[in-house]
C-alpha positions, 0 to 999 in steps of 0.5 A: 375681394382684394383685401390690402388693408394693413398689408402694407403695414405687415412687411416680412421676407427677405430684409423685413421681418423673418416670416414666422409661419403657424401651419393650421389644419382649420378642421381641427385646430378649433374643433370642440367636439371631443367624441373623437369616434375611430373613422368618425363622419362629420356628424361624428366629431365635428369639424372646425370653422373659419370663422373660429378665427377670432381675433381673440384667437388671433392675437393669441397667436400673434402674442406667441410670435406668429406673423403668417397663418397658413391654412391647409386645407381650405381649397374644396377637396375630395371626401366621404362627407355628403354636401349635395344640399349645397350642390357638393355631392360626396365622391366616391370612397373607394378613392377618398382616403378617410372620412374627410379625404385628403386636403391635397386631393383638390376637385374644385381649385376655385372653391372653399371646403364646405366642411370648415364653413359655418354656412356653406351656401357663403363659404367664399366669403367666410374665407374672404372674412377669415382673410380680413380678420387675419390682416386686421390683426398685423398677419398675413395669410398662405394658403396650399397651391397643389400643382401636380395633381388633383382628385381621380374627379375633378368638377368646378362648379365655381370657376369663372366664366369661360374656364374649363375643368381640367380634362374637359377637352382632353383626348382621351385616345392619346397616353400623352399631349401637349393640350391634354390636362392629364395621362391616359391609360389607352384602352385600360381601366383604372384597375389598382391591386386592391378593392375599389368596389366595396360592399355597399359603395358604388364601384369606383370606374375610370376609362381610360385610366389616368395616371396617378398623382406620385408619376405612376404611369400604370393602371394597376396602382397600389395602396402605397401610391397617391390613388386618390389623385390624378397627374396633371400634365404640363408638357412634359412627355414621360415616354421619350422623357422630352418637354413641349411647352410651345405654344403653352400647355393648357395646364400652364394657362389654368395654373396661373388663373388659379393663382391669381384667383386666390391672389385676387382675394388677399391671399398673401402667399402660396405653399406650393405642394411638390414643386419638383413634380412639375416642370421647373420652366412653368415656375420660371413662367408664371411666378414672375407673372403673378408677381407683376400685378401682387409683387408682394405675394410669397412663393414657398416651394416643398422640395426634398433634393438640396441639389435643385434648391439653388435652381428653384430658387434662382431660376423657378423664381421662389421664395423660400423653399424647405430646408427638410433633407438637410436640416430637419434631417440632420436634427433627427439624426442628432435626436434618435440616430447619434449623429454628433452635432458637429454634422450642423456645420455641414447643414449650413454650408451645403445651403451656405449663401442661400440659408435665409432662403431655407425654410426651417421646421421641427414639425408639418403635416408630412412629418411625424410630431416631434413629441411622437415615439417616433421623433423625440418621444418628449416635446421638453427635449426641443430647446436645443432642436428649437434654437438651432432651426430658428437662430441658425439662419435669418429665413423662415420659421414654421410651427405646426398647430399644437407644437408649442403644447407638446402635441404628440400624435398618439392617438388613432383618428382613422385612415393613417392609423397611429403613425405619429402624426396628425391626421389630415383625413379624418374628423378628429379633436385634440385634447391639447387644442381643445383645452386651449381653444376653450371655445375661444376663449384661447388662454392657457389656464387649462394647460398643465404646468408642462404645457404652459412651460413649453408654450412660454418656451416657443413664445420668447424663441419666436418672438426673439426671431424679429425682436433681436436684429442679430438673429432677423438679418444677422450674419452667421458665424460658426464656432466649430472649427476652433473647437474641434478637438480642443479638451473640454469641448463635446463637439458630439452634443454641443454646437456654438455660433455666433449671430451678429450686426451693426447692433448686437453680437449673439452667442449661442450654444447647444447641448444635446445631451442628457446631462449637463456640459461644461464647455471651454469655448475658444472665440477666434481672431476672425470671429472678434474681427467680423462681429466687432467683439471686444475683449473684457469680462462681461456682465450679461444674461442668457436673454433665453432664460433671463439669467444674469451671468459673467463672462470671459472674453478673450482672444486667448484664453477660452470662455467657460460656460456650463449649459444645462442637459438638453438646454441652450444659452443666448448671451449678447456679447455686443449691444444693449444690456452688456457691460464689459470691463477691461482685463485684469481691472475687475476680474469676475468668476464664470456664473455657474450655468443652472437650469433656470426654474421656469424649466421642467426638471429632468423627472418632470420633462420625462413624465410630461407625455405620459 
């Protein structure tokens, strides 16, 4: 199915709306059953169905300012779970991780998971509905495109006619060749530093072995690597460290079938898997390709080294790529480690030119929840965190399923054991989504105040993304350098900037810290001139917490705003809404700054994960 309709109506990327992106897990993001069994089987605990996503579900998400669903974990996969009565056996556990397996362990790149299907004899084409759905509803729809490796068996019983499995042809004699799928072993078992021949389980045997997922070129793995996955090979030889990529690798040929595959049935956008692990020419060749029959298809790369963004962006032709090692990072370390806030001025000019290409989070499946121990220990602490990774920039935001309820990962599903994120091996429930979900009824009258506050909360930052033109296609101006060392402003909790275009200027300011601020803000000469501010006293409101306030707006005297602990501010200082009189005709006293009441109070945020 190439499904277009209203995708011409649902226009996001550079120049058109901000993609805002909702990263769903469809085994568990609508999965009601609550028995939850520790390493539960999927008659266990169930599992979540493609076709939960309703369009009551939908418009939920919609209303919460969503415009692009991802869906992780719908491509077949390696698992425990036995489907051979639809002609998908279950794999071998000792290299399946959990119950459910990995979603990133792919056996079968031309096919649906059959757990997440209601009938899994129609699978293909409860996506294809799934992906209608999405579109009838003004989204859009990405989806995992997982490059580097697949599962330790790979076997496509849905492929088109005339495509041949990866490693189908390969010679097996030969560690390294240009036409090989894989890496081999020569002459050595798959033989890893721990059991793969459990008790009462078939033993796992692999001869030769091939080389594992993470580049580990050895036989003898450990549990800390990928063992569940297999490293493709698209050239390049790991040996003498030298590329061959004419004639084209096989393995280039197949990766780009696949992605027009997935293309073809109106998927919108792929989230590639560790574009770093694979040869930056093949990205340089084939997302051109696929572009030139979807031209509108997005690319979004996972990356963790700033120094190959601009390359994947410019010549491996992506998108978007993450932002993780620098802003994420950066907000962790201001949240656990006593980073000053002043460090975020070093976040954007180290992507300075390319930020609307970045894409921002507080959470995804890789990374611990933000309300976890680990992370901020409180999900009531995310307004500043929240307001910095989506108003700093003009590319992309992502929201992990649950982040706007205050999900915090304390529980232990299974294979990951409690490590401060959600499972995605295990057939699991969270009480926090099932209340929600409602068995679709997807409302908030089950959620607790705190929740509803929170979900309120994520709703008007993400709407307010692509409602305020400053903050869709703004530019950025950061406050910082006139208030360093100025008395009566926290450059180590606070952070300040300004967003800006033809129709609306944004202030926006941050507190970190625990107690309340009170900041003496300095508006430059140039900041005036570059966002065509006037001087005056202003009548606003924080359109954050829709509080009225007045303002000072002076080239020489500071501003004086107090910003609540663990709060942000958002004035328009130009546009609709804004009155300014001149100095000295009426001069009004500075509001004082509360905590607007719709917030939790510092007691009730504090005992909102307990």
């Amino acid at each position: 199915m190439n499904d277009s309709l209203h995708k011409d109506d649902i226009q996001i990327g550079r120049g058109k709306e901000r993609p805002v992106i909702y990263q769903t897990f469809p085994r568990i993001f609508t999965n009601t059953n609550s028995t939850n069994r520790f390493a539960g089987s999927i008659d266990d605990n169930g599992s979540g169905k493609l076709a939960d996503y309703t369009p009551t579900l939908l418009k939920s998400l919609k209303e919460l300012g969503v415009n692009c669903i991802w869906l992780t974990g719908v491509i077949e996969h390696a698992t425990k779970s036995d489907f051979s009565r639809w002609g998908i056996p279950a794999d071998n556990p000792n290299v399946v991780k959990g119950e459910a397996g990995s979603p990133y362990a792919i056996k079968d790149y031309y096919d649906i998971a059959p757990a997440i299907a209601v009938d899994p004899d129609r699978r293909m084409e409860e996506f294809e509905a799934c992906v209608k759905r999405i579109h009838n509803a003004g989204m859009k729809v990405l989806i995992d495109f997982v490059p580097n490796h697949t599962a330790r068996r790979y076997h496509s019983d849905a492929a088109p006619a005339g495509i041949r499995d990866f490693g189908a042809d390969d010679d097996t004699t030969m560690h390294f060749l240009p036409s090989n799928n894989y890496y081999y072993a020569t002459n050595q078992q798959f033989a890893p530093g721990f059991d793969i021949a459990a008790p009462g389980t078939e033993p796992y045997v692999e001869f030769p072995a091939k080389a594992t997922g993470n580049d580990c070129f050895s036989p003898f793995c450990s549990r800390n690597d990928w063992y569940e996955t297999v490293k493709l090979n698209y050239g390049h030889d790991f040996g003498n460290n030298t590329d061959h990529f004419d004639p084209l690798p096989d393995t280039w040929l197949k990766m780009l079938h696949i992605l027009r595959f997935w293309a073809s049935k109106g998927v919108d956008g792929f989230r590639c898997d560790m574009v770093f692990m694979v040869p930056l020419p093949f990205w340089h060749w084939a997302i051109p390709q696929v572009k030139q029959d979807y031209p509108d298809v997005i690319f979004i790369g996972e990356i963790y080294d700033v120094g190959l963004y601009r390359p994947f962006l410019d010549y491996g032709c992506f998108d978007y790529l993450y932002d993780k090692v620098n802003l994420y990072d950066k907000l962790v370390g201001i949240e656990r480690w006593h980073y000053s806030a002043a460090q975020l001025t070093s976040a954007w000019q180290t992507v300075d030119g390319i930020g609307d290409r970045m894409l921002n989070f507080l959470e995804n499946h890789d990374e611990v929840r933000f309300g976890s121990v680990e992370f901020a220990g409180d999900p009531a602490r995310v307004v500043p965190h929240l307001v910095v990774s989506s108003m700093i920039s003009s590319g992309p935001v992502l929201i992990y399923y649950g982040q706007e309820l205050g999900e915090s990962a304390r529980e232990n599903e299974g294979f990951a054991g409690y490590n401060n994120r959600s499972t995605i091996f295990d057939y699991w429930s969270y009480d926090t989504m099932r209340r929600w979900y409602d068995n679709g009824k997807c409302h908030t009258d089950r959620l607790n105040a705190h929740e509803k506050w929170l979900r309120n909360l994520y709703a008007r930052v993400l709407n307010m993304v692509n409602d305020r033109p400053a903050l869709r296609h703004g530019a950025f101006f950061d406050l910082m350098y006139a208030n360093l060392g100025h008395e009566g402003f926290d450059p180590h909790h606070c952070f300040c900037f300004l967003r800006h275009c033809d129709d609306e200027a944004l202030l926006i300011c941050v507190n970190f810290a625990d107690t309340e601020v009170g900041l003496t803000l300095q508006i430059p000469q140039l900041a005036f001139d570059m966002a065509h501010l006037r001087e005056g006293n202003l009548i606003s409101r924080d359109i954050l917490w829709e509080q009225p306030s007045s303002l000072l707006l002076s080239r020489t005297e500071p501003m004086q705003l107090r910003i609540p602990a663990r709060n942000a501010v958002v004035f328009p200082l130009r546009g609709d809404g804004v009155t300014i009189r001149p100095l000295g005709s009426d001069p009004a006293e500075m509001a004082a700054r509360r905590l607007p009441s719709s917030s939790p109070s510092s007691d009730a945020s504090a005992s909102l994960c307990k």
